[in-house]
Every structure is written in C-alpha cells, then in structure tokens.
N, C-alpha and C positions, 0 to 999 in steps of 0.2 A: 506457637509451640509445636514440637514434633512431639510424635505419641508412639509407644513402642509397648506392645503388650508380649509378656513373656508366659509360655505356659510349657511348664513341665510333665514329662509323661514317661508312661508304662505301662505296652499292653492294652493302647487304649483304640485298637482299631473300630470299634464299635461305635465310639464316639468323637474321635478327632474331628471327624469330617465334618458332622454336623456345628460341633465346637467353632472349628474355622469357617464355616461357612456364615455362620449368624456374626463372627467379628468382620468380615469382609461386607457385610450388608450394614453394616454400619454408617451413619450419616456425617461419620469424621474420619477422616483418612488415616491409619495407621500402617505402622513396620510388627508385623509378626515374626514372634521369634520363640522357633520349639527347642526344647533342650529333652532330647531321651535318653530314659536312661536304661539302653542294650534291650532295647525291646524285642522281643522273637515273633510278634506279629505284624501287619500291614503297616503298625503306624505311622515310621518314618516314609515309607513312600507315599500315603497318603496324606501326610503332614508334607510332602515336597510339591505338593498342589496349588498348597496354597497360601504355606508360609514364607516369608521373606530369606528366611535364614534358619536351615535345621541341621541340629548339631547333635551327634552321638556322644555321649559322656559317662562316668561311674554313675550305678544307681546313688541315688541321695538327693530328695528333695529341698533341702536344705541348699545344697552345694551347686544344682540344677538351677534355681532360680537365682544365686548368688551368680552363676556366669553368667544365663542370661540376660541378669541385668547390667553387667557389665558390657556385652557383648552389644548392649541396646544401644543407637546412634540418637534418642527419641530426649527430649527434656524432661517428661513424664512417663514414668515407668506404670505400666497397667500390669497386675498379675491377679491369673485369673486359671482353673483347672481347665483339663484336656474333657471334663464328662459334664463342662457347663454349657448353657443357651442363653442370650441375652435379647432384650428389647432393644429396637432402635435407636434408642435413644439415651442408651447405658454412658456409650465412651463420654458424650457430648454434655451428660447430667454430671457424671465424675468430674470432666477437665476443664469445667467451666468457671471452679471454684479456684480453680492456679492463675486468674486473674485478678486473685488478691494474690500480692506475695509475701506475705504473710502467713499464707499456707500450705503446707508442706504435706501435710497427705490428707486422704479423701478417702472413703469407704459406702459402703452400703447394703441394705437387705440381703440376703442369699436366704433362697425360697427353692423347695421341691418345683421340679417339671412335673406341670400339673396332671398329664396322661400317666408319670411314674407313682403319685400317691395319693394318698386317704387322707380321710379327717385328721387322723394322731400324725401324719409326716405335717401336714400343715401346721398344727396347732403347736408344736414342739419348733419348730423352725422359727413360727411365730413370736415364741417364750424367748427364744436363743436371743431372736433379733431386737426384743426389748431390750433382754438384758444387754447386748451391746448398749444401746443408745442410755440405757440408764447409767451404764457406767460411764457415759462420754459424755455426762449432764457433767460429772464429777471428776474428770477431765483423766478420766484412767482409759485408754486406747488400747483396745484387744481385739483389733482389727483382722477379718480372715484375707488369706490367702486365695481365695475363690473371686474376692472383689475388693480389691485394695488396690490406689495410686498414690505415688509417692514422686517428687522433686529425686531428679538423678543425683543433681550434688548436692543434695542433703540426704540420701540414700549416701553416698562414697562416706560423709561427712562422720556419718555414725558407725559406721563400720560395716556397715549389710548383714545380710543373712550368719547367725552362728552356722557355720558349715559340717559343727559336730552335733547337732539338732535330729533326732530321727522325727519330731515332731515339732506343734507350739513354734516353728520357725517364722510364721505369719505373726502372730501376737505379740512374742518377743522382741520381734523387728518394731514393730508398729508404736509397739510401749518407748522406746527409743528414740523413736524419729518425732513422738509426741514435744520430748525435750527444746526440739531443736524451734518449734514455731505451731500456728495453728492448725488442729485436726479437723476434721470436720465427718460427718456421716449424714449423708442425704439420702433422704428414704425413697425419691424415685431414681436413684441408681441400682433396679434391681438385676441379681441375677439369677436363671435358673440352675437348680442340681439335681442330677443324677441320684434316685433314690437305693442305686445298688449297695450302696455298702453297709445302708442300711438295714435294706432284705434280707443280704449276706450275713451281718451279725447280730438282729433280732435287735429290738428297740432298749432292752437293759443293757448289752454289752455297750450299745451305741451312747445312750446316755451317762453311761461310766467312764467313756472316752471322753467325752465333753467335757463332763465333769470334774477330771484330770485338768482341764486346764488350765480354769482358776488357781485348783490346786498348785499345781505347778509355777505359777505365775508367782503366788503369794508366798511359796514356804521356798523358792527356788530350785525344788526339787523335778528337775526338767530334763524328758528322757536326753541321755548322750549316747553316742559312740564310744566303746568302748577302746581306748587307747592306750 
C-alpha cells in the first residue's frame, strides 16, 4: 500500500518544520502533501523542504484537506495538523490495520506535546480520548483530523470533506466513511499537539469549542459557510 499524508496550513512557520520533520523519521515511507491556505509567513517555503507536493489554495480547511486528498497518489490517506509531532511508530500502528480489508479508516490518541503542558492539558486530552473510544465501543466515529487514515476509494466513495464546513470536517467525514466498513482506533497510534490554541483561548472557551461538537454532530447544527 502507498501512504500519502495530507496536512493543511496557515501561518504555521513555527511548526511546519518540526511537523514534517517527525513524518520524514518515520519507519514507513510516505508522499507528503501541504495544502496552504495564502499564508503570509515562511511556511510554504519551508514546507518545500520537505514536502512532496505544496499547493497554495483559498483559505478553508475543509476544502484544503478535500484537495489534498484528492491530489494524494497514496491508497491510504493519513491527515494529520501542521502544529503536530509524532512517534516512530505512528504511520506503521495506523496502516497496519488496512491489512484487513475490511477496514476503511483508522484513528487514534491525540495528546499535548509534553514540553507545551500541565496536568489539566493532559488530563482533559485524556477525558476527550476516552470519550472517542467510548463512543467507538458503540460504533458512532468522531474521528479527529489531527490523526485519522482512511481508504482513498472509500474516501471518493462517500463524498469527502463538506467543503462548506468552517469546522467538525474531521468527524463528519469520519461518521460517514463508518457506513461504508470497519473503524477502528488504536491507542498506540499516538500523536502529539500544540498546546497554543489552547493558551490562546483559556481552557472554558476551549472546552465550549469541543463541546460544540457533539452538539453539532447530534442536532445537525454544524458551522457553514455562508452561501
């Protein structure tokens, strides 16, 4: 199988590097592919280091990850953010389970970079990544965007990414592509995250955003573009 990990950005000079750096150490060979969107700092040049294929596009992470996965030559699409870090052993824990075919996407932990937080990012990240797997006991997939693989033609199959999504485009997706065969979420496919947008918006706005996504999931009410 070919592996093609897709990561959308903005503004992310700070951490592209590191970002692609940690997927190029990696113990399975993949095609990187950045999609920005009209970034005004470093990142597309330093995203041309080390990515396979970097494309400038409209901002919309929604619309970003739907080219790139289009864009991807790989059988298994890996997406994953521009401000994450992974273990060695990330791609190879994910793509190991698409030797059943049977299963159509793959997920797992997303966890604070441990230098970026404290006991409450831990412990909250912790809660989050239960409640994934509790709900995947119960075969409902709300799968993030930071660490999710999916089958390309069962990705085409379902339609991919709402590209009118300003958010919830990860879960959405995911809930969907549940239909189509088996999920799975393995707990040593972890990866790390960037605790800025955390710092940035204090831990209640942060947990009101989360919390939006059940919500959103269940009552339909899920942001859009306004059209």
């Amino acid at each position: 199988m070919k592996i093609s990990v897709v990561i959308p950005t903005l503004n992310e000079e700070k951490y592209i590097g590191k970002c692609l750096e940690s997927i190029r150490d990696q113990k399975v060979e993949c095609e990187i592919i950045v999609v920005d969107s009209n970034s005004s700092d470093k990142t597309v040049e330093i995203a041309k280091k080390y990515a396979d294929r970097v494309l400038v596009n409209e901002v919309g992470i929604a619309i970003n990850r739907q080219l790139g996965a289009e864009m991807a030559s790989g059988d298994i699409i890996i997406t994953t953010d521009a401000d994450c870090i992974f273990s060695k052993n990330w791609l190879n824990n994910l793509c190991r389970h698409f030797n059943n075919k049977e299963v159509v996407c793959v997920s797992g932990p997303t966890i604070p970079i441990p230098e970026e937080s404290n006991f409450i990012d831990r412990l909250c990240y912790w809660i989050g990544n239960q409640f994934i797997r509790f709900l995947h006991i119960f075969k409902i997939c709300w799968f993030r965007g930071s660490n999710t693989a999916y089958r390309k033609d069962v990705f085409l199959k379902s339609g991919g990414y709402n590209p009118k999504m300003l958010a919830r485009e990860d879960s959405e997706l995911s809930t969907r592509l549940s239909k189509f065969g088996k999920t799975i979420f393995d707990t040593k496919a972890v990866v790390m995250t960037s605790m800025r947008r955390r710092k940035a918006m204090g831990w209640i706005k942060t947990i009101r955003y989360y919390l939006d996504t059940p919500i959103a999931l269940i009552t339909g009410r899920i942001y859009y573009k306004k059209i």
